[in-house]
N, C-alpha and C positions, 0 to 999 in steps of 0.2 A: 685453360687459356681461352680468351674473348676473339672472335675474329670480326673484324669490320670490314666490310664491302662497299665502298663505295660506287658510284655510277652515275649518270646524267651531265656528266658537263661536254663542253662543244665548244664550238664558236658559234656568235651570236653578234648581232648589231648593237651596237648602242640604244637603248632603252627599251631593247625587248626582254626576255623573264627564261629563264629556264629552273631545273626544279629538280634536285641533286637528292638523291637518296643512299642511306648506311642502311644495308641490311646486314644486324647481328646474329651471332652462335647463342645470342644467348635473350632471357625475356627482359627488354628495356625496362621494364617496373621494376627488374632488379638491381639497374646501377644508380647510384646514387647519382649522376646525372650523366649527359651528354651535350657533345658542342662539335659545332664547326669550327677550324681555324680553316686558314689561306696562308700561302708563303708568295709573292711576288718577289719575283729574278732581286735579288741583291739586298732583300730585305728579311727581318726577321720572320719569323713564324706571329702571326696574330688571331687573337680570339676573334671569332665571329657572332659567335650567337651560342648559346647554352641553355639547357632545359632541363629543372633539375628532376629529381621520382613526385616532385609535388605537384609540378607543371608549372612552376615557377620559370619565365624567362629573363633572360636577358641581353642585350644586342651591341656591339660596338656604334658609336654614335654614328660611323660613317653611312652604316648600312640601317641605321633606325628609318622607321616606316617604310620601307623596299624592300626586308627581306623577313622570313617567317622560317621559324624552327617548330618543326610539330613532332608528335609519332603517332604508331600506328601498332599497338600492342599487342594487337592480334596477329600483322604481320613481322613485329621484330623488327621494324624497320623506323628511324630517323628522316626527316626532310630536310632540305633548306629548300624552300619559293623563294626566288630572285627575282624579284621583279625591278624594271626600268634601273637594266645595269647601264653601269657606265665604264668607260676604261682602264679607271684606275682599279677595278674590279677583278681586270685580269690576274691570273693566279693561280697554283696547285692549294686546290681545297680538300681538309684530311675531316674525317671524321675522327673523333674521340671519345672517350667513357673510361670512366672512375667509378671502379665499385664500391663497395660496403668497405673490403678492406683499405681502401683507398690506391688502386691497384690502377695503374692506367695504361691503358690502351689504345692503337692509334691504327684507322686506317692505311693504306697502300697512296690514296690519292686521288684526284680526278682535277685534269685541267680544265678552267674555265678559260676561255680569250673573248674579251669584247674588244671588237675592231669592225671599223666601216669598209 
């Protein structure tokens, strides 16, 4: 069983950055990838950003150039850098990851609120 931890979100102003981290039970080189979605009050679950074992990314057009999916393989740990959020930004952000057998797993959460 995969566990995901999420962490770093808060409130924040409008166009400033904060920078969310999944620490996994397990070695990120080993899942066939990872990604951030968000859920905003009354809306569906949406992809964020995704990063597959290649380093291969990919980003929702909303959040292209603002926001950054990396890892850190040594620490087992995923990022999202949010940079110059905006309100519509607000949301519970989940980590996720699909392995080899195609097996997926989901963070607990972390609220982000951008408000002035």
């Amino acid at each position: 069983q995969v566990q995901l931890v999420e962490s770093g979100g808060g409130l924040v102003q409008p166009g400033g950055s904060l920078r969310l981290s999944c620490a996994t039970s397990g070695r990120i080189s080993s899942f066939l990838s990872m990604a951030w979605y968000r859920q905003a009050p009354g809306k569906q679950r949406e992809l964020v950003a995704r990063i597959n074992s290649g380093g291969t990314t990919n980003y929702a057009d909303s959040v292209k150039g603002r926001f950054t999916i990396s890892g850190d393989n040594a620490k087992n740990t995923v990022y999202l850098q949010m940079n110059n959020l905006k309100l519509e930004d607000t949301a519970v952000y989940y980590c996720q990851t699909t392995n080899w057998g195609l097996n997926i797993y989901w963070g607990q959460g972390t609220q982000v609120t951008v408000s002035s």
